[in-house]
N, C-alpha and C positions, 0 to 999 in steps of 0.2 A: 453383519460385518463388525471383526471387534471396534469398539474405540478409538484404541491408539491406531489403527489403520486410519479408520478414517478421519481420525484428526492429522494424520501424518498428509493424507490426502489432501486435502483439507488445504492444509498448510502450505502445499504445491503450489498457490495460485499465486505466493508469493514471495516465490521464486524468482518471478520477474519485475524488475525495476518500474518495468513499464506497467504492469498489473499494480504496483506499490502504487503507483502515481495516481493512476486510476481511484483504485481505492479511497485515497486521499482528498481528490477534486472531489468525490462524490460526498463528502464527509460535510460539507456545508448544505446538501441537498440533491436532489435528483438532476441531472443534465442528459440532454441530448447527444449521442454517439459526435455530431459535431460541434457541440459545445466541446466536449473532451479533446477531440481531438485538436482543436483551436489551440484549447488549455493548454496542452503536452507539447503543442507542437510536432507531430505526428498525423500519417495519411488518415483518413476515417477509413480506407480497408484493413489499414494493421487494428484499428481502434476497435474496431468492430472485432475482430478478431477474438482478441485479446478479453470483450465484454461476452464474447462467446463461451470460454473458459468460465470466464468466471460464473458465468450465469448458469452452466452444466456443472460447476458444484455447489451452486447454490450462494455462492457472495451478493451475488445480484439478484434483482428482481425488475420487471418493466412494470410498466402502463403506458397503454395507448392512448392518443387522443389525437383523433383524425388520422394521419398518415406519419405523425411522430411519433417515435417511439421515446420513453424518458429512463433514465435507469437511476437505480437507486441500492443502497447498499440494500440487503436483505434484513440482515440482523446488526443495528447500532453497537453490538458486542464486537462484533465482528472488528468495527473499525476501533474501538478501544483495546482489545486486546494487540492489534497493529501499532497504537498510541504508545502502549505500554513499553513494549518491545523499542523503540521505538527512544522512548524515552531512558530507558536504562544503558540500549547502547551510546546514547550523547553523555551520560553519564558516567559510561565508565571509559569512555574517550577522555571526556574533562580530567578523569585522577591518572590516567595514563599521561596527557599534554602537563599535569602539573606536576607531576614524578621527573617527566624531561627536563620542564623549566629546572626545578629541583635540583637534580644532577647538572646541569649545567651550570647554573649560579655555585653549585659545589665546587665543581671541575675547574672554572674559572680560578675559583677563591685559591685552589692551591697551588 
């Protein structure tokens, strides 16, 4: 598979808010399908779901121990390139919000 497929593939998993969130919780360490869902706020059948996805492209990874399953991100890249993204959109919100304040204090003054 080329590349840019499969990073476009890839990239699919989040697409969903609720996969972002996932993501996220998981960023501090491995949790339990109902630790996550506690987290989110969300049924553990959507939760699971959802770790289904991600785990069939590979965002995820388990380990068992006894009759729990744990999940965990696969690759620490993974949630930093999420971070990244992430961080530039709050970024370029900030110079948008102070372009407005900006125009405004403008628009007032005349």
């Amino acid at each position: 598979m080329d590349i840019f497929a499969l990073h476009a593939e890839f990239c699919a998993i989040f697409s969903s808010e609720i996969r972002l969130r996932i993501m996220w919780a998981l960023g501090d360490g491995e949790k339990t399908v109902t630790d996550l869902a506690n987290e989110l706020g969300i049924s553990i059948s959507n939760t699971s779901q959802h770790l289904a996805i991600m785990r069939s492209r590979g965002a995820v990874e388990t380990r068992r121990e006894g009759r729990t399953i744990f999940y965990r991100i696969a690759n620490f890249k993974f949630f930093q390139g999420a971070s990244l993204i992430r961080e530039g959109l709050l970024e370029e919100f900030m110079k948008k919000s102070q372009m407005s304040v900006q125009s405004e204090i403008y628009l007032s003054a005349v």
